[in-house]
N, C-alpha and C positions, 0 to 999 in steps of 0.2 A: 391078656394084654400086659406090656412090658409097664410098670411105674417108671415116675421120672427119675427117680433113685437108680432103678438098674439102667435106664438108656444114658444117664449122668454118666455115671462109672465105665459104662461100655464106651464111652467118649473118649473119658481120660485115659483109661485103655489104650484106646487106637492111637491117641495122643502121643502115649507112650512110646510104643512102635516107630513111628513115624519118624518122631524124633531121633529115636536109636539107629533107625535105618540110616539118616541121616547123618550120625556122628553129634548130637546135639544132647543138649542137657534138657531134658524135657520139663523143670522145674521153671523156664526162661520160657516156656509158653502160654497165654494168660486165655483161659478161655472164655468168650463169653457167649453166656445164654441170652438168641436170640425171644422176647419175650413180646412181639408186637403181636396185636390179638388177641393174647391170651389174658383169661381172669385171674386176679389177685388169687385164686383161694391155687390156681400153679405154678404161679410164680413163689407164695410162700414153702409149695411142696418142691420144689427147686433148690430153696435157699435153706430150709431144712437138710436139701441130701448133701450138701456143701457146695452148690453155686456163688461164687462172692462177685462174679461181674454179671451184670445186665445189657441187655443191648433195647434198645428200644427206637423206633421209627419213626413217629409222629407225636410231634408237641403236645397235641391235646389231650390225647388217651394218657402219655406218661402225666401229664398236668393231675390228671383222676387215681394213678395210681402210685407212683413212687411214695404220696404222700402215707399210702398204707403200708409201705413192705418193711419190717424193723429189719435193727443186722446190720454188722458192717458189710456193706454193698457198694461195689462200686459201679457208677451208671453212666454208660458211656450212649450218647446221641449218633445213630449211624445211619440214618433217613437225609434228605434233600431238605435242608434247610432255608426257608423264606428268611428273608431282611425282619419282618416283623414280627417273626417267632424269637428274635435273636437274643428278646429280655429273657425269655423263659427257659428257653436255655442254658444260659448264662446262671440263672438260679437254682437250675433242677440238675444237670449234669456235672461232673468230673472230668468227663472228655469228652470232646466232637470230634468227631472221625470224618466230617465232609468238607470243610471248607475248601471252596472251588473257585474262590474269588474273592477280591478286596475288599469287595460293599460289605459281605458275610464277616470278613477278619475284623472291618472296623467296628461292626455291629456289636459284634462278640466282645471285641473288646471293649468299648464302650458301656455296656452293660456290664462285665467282669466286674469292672472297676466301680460302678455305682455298687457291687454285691461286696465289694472290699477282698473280692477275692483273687484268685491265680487259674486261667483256665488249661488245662491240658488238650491241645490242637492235633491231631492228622492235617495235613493235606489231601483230599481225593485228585488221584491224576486219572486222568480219561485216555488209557494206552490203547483201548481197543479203538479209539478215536470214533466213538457210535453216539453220533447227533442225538439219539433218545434217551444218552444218559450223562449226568454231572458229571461234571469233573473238570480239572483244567489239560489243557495239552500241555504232550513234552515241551513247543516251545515257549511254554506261559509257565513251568513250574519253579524257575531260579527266578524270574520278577517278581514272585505270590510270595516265595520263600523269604525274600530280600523285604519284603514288603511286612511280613507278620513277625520279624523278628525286631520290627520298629515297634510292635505292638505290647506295652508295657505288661499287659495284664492275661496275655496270652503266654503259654509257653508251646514252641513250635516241638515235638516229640518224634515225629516220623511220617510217613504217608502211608493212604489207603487205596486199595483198588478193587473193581468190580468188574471180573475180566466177562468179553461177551457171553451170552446163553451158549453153553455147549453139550453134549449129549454123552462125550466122556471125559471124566475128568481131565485126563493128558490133555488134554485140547488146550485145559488152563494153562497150561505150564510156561510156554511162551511169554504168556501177559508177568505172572508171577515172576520172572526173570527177569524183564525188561524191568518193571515195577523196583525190583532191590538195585536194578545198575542205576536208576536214577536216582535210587536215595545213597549209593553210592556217591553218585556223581556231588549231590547237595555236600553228603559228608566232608568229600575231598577239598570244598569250597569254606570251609574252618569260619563261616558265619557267625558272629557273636551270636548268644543267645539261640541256638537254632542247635539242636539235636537229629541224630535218624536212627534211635536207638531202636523204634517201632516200627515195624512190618505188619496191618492189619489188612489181613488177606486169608482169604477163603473160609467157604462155609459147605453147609451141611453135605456137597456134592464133593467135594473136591479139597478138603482141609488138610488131609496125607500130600499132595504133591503142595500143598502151599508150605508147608512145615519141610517139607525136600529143601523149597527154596528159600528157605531164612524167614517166612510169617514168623512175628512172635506173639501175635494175635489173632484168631481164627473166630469166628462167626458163626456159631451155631443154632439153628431154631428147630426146624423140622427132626433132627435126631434126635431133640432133648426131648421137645414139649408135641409132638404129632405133627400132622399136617395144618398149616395154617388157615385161618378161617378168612373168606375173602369179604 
């Protein structure tokens, strides 16, 4: 069996590829290890083989664990975010990668600000338009946009997307297109305070055709650390 040391590397690897295939500078894409489920004692064997981003899904387990992992780490929140996880949040992350509505942006910010800090924002957009998953739609994403960059303690950085279950990757690739013309489209709209320098898109099935399409953040759990425990 592979250590997380060699399926790391085999990562950055393909990473690498990907990028080149593309015409891109493979240093401009940030990868992060998916880490929900899994024990401290692999997350440290992670950050050992040189993982510096975390990705983590639910408030509570990160609550148990971030406070063990040393290292400069950066930990970014990429789960469904409730209202009233929004303090912890706020105190335990570097970036949220979901916000999908105002109540979440006020929360957020709200809280930033009692931490005396700056939070680093995604928007998630719901392109595949699929009622069983967050996000806002295309016609909701310049009102959310317009709306977080009111948000003193937030900085808006880019949008995220979770394109539907597919069974080969190409399948993504549509979603991953649409997804950049919209942070296109934000860009072209020269909003104060409101960046799209981030693309966080695609994970452990499908992160070569997200990196085709300009991802400059990809998602990875299952490649790194095994199959995840339900």
């Amino acid at each position: 069996m592979k250590t997380i040391a060699e399926r790391f590397r085999e990562i950055r690897e393909r990473i690498e590829r990907a990028a080149e295939k593309a015409g891109r500078d493979p240093a401009a894409i940030r990868l992060i290890a998916v880490s929900k489920t899994k024990p401290v004692s692999m997350i440290r064997e992670a950050v050992a083989a040189g993982v510096t981003d975390l990705g983590e899904n639910y408030i509570q387990e990160a609550r148990e664990k971030i406070p063990q992992i040393a290292g400069p780490v950066h930990w970014h929140f990429i789960g469904h975010l409730q209202k009233n996880k929004a303090k912890y949040a706020a105190a335990l992350f570097e970036w949220v990668h979901t916000i999908d509505r105002v109540e979440i942006a006020d929360a957020l910010n709200r809280r930033a600000g009692m931490e005396g800090r700056t939070l680093k924002v995604l928007i998630e957009v719901n392109v595949g338009r699929e009622t069983s998953k967050s996000g806002v739609l295309e016609e909701g994403l310049i009102p959310l946009v317009e709306h977080v960059s009111t948000c003193s303690n937030l900085s808006l950085k880019g949008l995220m997307v979770i394109p539907p279950l597919a069974t080969e990757p190409e399948e993504a690739r549509e979603y991953f297109i649409k997804t950049r013309r919209l942070s296109e489209e934000v860009a072209s709209r020269h909003i104060p305070g409101v960046s799209m320098d981030e693309l966080s898109m695609g994970m452990t099935s499908d992160f070569e055709v997200a990196i085709e399409e300009g991802a400059t953040m990809v998602r990875v759990g299952t490649a790194i650390f095994g199959p995840r425990e339900m």
